[in-house]
PyMOL Python script that loads the backbone (N, CA, C, O; Angstrom):
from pymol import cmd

cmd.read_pdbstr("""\
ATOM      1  N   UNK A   1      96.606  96.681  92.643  1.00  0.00           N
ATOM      2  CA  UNK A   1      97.833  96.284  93.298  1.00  0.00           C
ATOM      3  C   UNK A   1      97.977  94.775  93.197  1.00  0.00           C
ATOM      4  O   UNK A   1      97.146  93.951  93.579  1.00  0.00           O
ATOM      5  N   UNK A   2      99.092  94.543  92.655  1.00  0.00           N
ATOM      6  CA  UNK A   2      99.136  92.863  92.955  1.00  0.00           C
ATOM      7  C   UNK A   2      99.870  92.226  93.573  1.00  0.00           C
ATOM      8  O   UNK A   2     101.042  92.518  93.811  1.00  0.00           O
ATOM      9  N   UNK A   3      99.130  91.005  94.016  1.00  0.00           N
ATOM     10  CA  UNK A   3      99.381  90.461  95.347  1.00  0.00           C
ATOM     11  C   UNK A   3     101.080  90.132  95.553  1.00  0.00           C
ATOM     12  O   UNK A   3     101.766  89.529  94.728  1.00  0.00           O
ATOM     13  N   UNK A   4     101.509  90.624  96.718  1.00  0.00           N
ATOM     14  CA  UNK A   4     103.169  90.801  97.179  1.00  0.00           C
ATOM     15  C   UNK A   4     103.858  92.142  96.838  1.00  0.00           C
ATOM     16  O   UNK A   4     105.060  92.349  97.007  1.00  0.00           O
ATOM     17  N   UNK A   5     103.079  92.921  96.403  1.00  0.00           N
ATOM     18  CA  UNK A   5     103.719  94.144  95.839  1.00  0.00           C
ATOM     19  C   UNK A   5     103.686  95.394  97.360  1.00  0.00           C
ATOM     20  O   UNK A   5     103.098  96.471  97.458  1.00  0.00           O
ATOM     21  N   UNK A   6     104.391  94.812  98.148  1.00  0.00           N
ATOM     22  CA  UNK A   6     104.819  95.217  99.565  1.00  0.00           C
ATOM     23  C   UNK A   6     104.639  97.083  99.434  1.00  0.00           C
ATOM     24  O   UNK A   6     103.882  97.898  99.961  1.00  0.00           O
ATOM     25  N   UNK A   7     105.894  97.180  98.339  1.00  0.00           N
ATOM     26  CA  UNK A   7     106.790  98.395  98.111  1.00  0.00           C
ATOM     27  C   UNK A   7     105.415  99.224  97.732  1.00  0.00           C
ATOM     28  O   UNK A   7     105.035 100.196  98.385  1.00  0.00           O
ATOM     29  N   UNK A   8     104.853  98.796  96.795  1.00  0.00           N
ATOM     30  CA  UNK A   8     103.209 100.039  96.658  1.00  0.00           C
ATOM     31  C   UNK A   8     102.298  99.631  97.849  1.00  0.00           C
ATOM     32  O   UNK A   8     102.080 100.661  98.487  1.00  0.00           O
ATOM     33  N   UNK A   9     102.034  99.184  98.091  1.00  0.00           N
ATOM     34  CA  UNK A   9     100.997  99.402  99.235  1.00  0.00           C
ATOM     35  C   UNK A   9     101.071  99.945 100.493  1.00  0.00           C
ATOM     36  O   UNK A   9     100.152 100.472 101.121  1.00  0.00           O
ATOM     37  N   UNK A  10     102.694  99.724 100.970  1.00  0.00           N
ATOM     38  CA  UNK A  10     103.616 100.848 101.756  1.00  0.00           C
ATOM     39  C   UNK A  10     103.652 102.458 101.649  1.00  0.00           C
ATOM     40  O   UNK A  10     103.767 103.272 102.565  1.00  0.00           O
ATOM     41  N   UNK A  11     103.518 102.678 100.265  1.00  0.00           N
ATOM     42  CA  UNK A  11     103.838 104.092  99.835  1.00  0.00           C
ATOM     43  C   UNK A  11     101.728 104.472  99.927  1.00  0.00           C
ATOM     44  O   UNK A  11     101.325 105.626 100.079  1.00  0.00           O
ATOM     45  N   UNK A  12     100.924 103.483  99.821  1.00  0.00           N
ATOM     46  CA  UNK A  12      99.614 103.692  99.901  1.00  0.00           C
ATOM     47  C   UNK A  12      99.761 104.396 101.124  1.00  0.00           C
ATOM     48  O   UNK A  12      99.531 105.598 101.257  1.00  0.00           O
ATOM     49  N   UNK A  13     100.160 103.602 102.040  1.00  0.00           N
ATOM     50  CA  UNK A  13      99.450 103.652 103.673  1.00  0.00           C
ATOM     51  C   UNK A  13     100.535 105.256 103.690  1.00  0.00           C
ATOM     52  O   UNK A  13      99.978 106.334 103.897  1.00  0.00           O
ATOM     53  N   UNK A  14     101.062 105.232 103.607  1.00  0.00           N
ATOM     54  CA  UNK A  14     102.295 106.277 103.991  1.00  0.00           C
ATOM     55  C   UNK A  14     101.405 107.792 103.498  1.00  0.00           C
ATOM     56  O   UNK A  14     101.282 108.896 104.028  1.00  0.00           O
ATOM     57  N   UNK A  15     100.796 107.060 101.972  1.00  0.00           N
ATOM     58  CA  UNK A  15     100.444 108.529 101.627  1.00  0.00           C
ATOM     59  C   UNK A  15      98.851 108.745 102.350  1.00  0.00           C
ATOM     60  O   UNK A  15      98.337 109.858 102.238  1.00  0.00           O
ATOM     61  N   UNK A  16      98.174 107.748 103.017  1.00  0.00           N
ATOM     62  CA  UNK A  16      97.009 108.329 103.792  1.00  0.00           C
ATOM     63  C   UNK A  16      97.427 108.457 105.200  1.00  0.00           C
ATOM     64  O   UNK A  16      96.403 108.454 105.883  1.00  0.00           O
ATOM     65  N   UNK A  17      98.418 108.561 105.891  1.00  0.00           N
ATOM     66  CA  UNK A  17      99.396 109.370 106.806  1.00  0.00           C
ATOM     67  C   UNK A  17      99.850 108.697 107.790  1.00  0.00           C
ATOM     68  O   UNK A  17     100.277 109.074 108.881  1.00  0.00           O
ATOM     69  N   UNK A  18      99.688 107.274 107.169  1.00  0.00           N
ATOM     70  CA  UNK A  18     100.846 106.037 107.905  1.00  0.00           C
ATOM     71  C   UNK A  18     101.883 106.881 108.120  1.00  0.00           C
ATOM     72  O   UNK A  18     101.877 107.980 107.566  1.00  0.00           O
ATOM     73  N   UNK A  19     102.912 106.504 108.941  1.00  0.00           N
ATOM     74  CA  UNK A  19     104.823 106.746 108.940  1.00  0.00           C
ATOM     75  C   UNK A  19     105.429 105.102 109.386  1.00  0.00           C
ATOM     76  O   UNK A  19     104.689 104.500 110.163  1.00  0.00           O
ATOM     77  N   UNK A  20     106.458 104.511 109.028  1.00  0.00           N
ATOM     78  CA  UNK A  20     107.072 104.052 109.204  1.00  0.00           C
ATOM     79  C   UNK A  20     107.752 104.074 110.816  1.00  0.00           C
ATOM     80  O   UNK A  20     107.939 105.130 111.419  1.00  0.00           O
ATOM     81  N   UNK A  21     108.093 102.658 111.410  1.00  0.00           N
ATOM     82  CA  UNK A  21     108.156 102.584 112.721  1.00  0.00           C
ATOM     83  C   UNK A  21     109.256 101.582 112.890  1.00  0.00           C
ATOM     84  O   UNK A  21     109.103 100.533 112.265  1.00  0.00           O
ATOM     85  N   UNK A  22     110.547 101.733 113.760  1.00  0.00           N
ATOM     86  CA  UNK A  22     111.178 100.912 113.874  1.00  0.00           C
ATOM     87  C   UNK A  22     111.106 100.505 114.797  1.00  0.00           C
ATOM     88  O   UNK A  22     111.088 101.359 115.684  1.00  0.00           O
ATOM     89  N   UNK A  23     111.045  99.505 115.127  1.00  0.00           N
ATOM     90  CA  UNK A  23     110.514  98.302 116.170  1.00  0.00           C
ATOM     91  C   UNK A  23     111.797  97.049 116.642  1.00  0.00           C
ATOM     92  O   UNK A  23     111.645  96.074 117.377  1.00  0.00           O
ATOM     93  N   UNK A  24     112.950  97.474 115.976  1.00  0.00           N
ATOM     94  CA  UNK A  24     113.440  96.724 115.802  1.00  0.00           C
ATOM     95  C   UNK A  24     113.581  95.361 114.971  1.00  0.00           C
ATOM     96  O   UNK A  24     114.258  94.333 114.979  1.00  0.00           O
ATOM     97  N   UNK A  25     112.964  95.717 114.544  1.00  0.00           N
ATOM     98  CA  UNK A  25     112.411  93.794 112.904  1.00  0.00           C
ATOM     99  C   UNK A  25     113.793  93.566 112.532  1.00  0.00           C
ATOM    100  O   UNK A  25     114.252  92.424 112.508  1.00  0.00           O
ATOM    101  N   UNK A  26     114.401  94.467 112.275  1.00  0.00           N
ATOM    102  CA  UNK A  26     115.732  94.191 111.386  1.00  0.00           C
ATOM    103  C   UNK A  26     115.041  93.269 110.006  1.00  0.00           C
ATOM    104  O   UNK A  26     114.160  93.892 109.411  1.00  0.00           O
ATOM    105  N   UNK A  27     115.292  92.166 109.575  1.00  0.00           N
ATOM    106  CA  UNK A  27     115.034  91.675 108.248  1.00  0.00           C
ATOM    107  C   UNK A  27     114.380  90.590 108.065  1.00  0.00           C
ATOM    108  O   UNK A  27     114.719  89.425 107.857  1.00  0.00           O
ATOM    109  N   UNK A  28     112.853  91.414 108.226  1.00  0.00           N
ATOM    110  CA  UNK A  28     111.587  90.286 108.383  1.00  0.00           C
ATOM    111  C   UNK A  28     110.674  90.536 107.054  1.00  0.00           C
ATOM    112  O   UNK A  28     110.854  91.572 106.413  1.00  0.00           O
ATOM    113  N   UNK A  29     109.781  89.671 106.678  1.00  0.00           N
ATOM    114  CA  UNK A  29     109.356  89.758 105.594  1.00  0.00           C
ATOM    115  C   UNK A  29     107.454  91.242 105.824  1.00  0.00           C
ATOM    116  O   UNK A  29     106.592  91.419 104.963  1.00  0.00           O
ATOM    117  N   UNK A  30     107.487  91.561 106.490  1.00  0.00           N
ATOM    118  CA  UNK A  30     106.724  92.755 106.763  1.00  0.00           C
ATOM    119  C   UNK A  30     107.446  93.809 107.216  1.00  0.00           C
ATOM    120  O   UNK A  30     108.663  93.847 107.402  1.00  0.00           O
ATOM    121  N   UNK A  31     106.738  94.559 107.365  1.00  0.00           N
ATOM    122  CA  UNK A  31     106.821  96.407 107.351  1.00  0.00           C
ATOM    123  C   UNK A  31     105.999  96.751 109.347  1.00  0.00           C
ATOM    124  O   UNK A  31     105.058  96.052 109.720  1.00  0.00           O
ATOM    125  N   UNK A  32     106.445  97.578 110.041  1.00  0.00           N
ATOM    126  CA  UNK A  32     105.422  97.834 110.815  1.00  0.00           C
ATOM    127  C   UNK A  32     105.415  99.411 111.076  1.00  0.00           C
ATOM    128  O   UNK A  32     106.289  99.919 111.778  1.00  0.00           O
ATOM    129  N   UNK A  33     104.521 100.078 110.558  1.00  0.00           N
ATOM    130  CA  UNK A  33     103.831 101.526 110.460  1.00  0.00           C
ATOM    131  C   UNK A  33     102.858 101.678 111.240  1.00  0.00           C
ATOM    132  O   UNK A  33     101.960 100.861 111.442  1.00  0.00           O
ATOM    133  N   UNK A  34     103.032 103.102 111.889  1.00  0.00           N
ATOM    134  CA  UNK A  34     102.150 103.796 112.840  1.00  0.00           C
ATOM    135  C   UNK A  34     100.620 104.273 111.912  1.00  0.00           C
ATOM    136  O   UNK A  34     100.684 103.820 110.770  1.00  0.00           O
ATOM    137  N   UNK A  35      99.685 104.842 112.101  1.00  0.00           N
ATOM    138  CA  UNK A  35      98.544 105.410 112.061  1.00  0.00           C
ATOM    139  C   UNK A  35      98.544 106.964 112.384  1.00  0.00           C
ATOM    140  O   UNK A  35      99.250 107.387 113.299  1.00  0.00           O
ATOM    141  N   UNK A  36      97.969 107.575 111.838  1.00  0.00           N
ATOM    142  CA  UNK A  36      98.571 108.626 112.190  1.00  0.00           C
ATOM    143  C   UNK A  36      98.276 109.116 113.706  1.00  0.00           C
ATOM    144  O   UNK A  36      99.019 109.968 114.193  1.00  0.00           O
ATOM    145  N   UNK A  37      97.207 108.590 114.450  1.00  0.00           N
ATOM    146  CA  UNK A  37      96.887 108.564 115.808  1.00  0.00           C
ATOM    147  C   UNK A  37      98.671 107.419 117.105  1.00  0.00           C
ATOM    148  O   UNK A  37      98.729 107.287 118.327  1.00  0.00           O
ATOM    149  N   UNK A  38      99.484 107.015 116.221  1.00  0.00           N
ATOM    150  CA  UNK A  38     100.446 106.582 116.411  1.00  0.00           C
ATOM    151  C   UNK A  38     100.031 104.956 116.857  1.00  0.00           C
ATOM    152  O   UNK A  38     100.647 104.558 117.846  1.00  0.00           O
ATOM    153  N   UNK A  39      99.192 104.109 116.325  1.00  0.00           N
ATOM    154  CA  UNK A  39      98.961 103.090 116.810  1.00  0.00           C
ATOM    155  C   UNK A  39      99.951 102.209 115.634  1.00  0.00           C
ATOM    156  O   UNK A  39      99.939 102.187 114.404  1.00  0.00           O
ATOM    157  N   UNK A  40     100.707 101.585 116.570  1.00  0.00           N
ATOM    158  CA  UNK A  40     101.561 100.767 115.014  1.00  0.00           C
ATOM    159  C   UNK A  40     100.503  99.416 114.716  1.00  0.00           C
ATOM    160  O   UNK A  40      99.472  99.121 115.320  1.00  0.00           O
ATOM    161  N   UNK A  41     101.086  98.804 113.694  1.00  0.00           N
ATOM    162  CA  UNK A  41     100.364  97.594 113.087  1.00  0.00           C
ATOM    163  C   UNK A  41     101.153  96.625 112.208  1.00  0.00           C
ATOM    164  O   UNK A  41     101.930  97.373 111.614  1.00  0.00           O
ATOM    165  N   UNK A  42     101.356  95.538 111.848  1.00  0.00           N
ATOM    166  CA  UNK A  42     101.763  95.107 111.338  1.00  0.00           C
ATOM    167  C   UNK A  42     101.492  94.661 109.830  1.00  0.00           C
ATOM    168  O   UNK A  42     100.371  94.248 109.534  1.00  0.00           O
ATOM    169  N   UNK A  43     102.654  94.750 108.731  1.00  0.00           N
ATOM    170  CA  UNK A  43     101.759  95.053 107.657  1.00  0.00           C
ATOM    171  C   UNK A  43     102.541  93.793 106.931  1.00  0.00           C
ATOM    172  O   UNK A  43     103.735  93.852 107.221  1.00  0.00           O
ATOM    173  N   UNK A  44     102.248  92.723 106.115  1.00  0.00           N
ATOM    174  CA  UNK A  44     102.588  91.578 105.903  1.00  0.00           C
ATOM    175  C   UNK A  44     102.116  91.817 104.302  1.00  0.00           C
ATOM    176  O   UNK A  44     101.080  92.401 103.985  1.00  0.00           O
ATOM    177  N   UNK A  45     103.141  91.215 103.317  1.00  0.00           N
ATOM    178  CA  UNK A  45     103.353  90.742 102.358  1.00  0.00           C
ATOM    179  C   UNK A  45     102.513  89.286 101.834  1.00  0.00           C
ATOM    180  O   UNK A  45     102.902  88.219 102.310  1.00  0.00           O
ATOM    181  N   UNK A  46     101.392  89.286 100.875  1.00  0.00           N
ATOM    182  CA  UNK A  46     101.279  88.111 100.872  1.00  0.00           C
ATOM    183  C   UNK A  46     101.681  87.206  99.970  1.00  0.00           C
ATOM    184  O   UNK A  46     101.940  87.640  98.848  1.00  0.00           O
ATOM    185  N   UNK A  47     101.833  85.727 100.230  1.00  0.00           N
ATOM    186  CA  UNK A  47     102.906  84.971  99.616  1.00  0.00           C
ATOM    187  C   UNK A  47     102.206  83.742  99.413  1.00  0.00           C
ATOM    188  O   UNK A  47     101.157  83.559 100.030  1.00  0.00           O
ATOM    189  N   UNK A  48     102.869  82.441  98.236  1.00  0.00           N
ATOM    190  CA  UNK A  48     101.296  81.661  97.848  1.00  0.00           C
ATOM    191  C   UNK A  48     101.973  80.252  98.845  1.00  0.00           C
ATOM    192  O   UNK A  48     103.090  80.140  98.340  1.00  0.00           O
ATOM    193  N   UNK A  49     101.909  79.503  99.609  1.00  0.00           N
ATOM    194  CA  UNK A  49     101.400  78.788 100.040  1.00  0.00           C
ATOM    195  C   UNK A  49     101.547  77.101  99.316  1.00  0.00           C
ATOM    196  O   UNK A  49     100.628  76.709  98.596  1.00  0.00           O
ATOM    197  N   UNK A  50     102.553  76.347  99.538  1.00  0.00           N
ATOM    198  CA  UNK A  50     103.143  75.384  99.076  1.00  0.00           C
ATOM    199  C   UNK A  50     102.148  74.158  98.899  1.00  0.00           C
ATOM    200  O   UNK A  50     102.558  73.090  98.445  1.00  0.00           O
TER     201      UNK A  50
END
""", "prot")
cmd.dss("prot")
cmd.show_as("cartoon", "prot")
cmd.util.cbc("prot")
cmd.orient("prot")
């Protein structure tokens, strides 16, 4: 996976039985998905650093 590639590592967690969680973010640069025990988490994109 390479680094910032949000969109696959999303579909990772999803397919070991993450779900998607709306939290309200509206249009932030992370994702926040439950566990399948329903604990959400925050899942961050990484980006290089000026």
């Amino acid at each position: 996976m390479r680094p910032g590639d949000q969109e696959t590592a999303a579909e990772h967690l999803v397919a070991m039985g993450a779900r998607p969680v709306d939290i309200g973010q509206r249009s932030v640069p992370w994702m926040v998905p439950a566990d399948p025990e329903g604990n959400e988490f925050c899942f961050l994109s990484s980006r290089t650093m000026p």
